[in-house]
N, C-alpha and C positions, 0 to 999 in steps of 0.2 A: 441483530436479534433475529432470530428465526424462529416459526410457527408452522406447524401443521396443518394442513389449509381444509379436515376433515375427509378427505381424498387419497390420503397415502402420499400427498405432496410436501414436497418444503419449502415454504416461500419467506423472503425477508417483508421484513416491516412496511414495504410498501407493494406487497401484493406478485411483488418478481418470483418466476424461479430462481432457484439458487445454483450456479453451473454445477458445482458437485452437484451426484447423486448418493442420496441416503436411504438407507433400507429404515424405515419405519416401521415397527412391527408391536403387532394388537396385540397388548396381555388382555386375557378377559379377568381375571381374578389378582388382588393383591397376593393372594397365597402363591401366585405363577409367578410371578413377578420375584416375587421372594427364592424361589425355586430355582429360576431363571438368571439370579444375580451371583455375579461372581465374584468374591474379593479379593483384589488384586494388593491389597495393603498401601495404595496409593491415594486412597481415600479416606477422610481425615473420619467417616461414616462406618459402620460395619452392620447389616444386616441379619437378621436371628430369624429361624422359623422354629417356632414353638409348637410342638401338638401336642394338644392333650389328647387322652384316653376318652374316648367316647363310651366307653361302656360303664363310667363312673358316674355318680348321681350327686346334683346340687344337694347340699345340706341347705334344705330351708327353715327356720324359723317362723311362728305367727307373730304376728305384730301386735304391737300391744295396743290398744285405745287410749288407754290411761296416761295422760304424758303427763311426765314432772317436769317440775319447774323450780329452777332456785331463787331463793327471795334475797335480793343485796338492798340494802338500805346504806344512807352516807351520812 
């Protein structure tokens, strides 16, 4: 098992380097990340970047105070 030691390093489970070197590289955003991945069809996973249109407006509703309630008797 190998861990990232917070440093850009790789160490295994008890604290060693690991003789390979590994590029480690910072996504700052899941959107990069997404951006960034590549599918090779070898992966059992496939990743979607979804954008919506920012210039479109929530449909809100007001809520209601009034809650109903249904009555079950047995």
């Amino acid at each position: 098992i190998l861990y990232e030691d917070g440093h850009g390093n790789v160490v295994d489970e008890n604290g060693g380097p690991e003789p390979i070197e590994y590029i480690i590289e910072t996504i700052t955003t899941h959107t990069d990340y997404l951006k960034h991945t590549v599918s090779d069809g070898s992966s059992p996973t496939c990743s979607m970047l979804v954008e919506k249109s920012k210039d479109k407006d929530v449909r809100m509703n007001e809520a209601s105070t009034k809650r109903d309630y249904v009555h079950c008797t047995v």
